[in-house]
N, C-alpha and C positions, 0 to 999 in steps of 0.2 A: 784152056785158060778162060775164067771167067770174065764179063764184062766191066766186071766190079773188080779184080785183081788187074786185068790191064789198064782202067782208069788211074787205078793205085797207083803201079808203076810207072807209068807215063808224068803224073802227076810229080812224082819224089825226084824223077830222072829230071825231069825241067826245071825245079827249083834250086835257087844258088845253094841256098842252107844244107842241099845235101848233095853238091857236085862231086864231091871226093868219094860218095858213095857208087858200088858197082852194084846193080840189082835185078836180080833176073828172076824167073820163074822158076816155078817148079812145081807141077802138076797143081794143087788149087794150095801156093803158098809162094811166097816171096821170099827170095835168099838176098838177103843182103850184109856186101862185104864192106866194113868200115876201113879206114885206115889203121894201120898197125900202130899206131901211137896213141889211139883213143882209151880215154880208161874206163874198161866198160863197167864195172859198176855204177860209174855218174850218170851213164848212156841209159843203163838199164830201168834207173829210176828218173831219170826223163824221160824215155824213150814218148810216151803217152803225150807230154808235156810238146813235144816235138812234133809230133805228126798231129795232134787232135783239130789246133787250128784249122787242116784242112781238107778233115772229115767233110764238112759243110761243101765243100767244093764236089764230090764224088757223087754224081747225077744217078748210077744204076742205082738197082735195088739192091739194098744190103746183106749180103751173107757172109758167113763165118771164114775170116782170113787170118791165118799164121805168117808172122813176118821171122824168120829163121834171122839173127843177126850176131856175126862174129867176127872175130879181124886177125885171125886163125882159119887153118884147115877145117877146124871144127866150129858150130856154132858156140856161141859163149850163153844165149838167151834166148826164149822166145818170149815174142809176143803174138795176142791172139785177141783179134777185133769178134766179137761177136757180133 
């Protein structure tokens, strides 16, 4: 796991905005499970809107991160910070 994806995760896991969310790794990308009641189309076109604030926070050097995100077995989206 990179330095820049364990900031990530740490950073998403502590904040309230996204307590309900489970988020873990996986090789150089982030799975993250929402609650089953979210409706991911609104999720999906915020998603960017949600987490960008706190890009600025994430100290490493920046590299290519996929955040896997569904509230299903399967993912429903990605996203992909370059």
């Amino acid at each position: 796991m990179s330095k820049y994806q364990q900031e990530w995760k740490k950073l998403l896991q502590k904040e309230e905005a996204f307590k309900d969310w489970k988020i873990r790794s996986s090789g150089g990308d982030l799975l993250i499970r929402v609650p089953e009641d979210t409706e991911m189309d609104v999720l999906k076109m915020q998603f960017l809107d949600l987490i960008g604030p706190y890009a600025p926070l994430i100290q490493s050097p920046k590299t290519m991160l996929k955040f896997y995100v569904g509230n299903t077995a399967e993912s429903d989206f990605i996203f992909t910070l370059n």
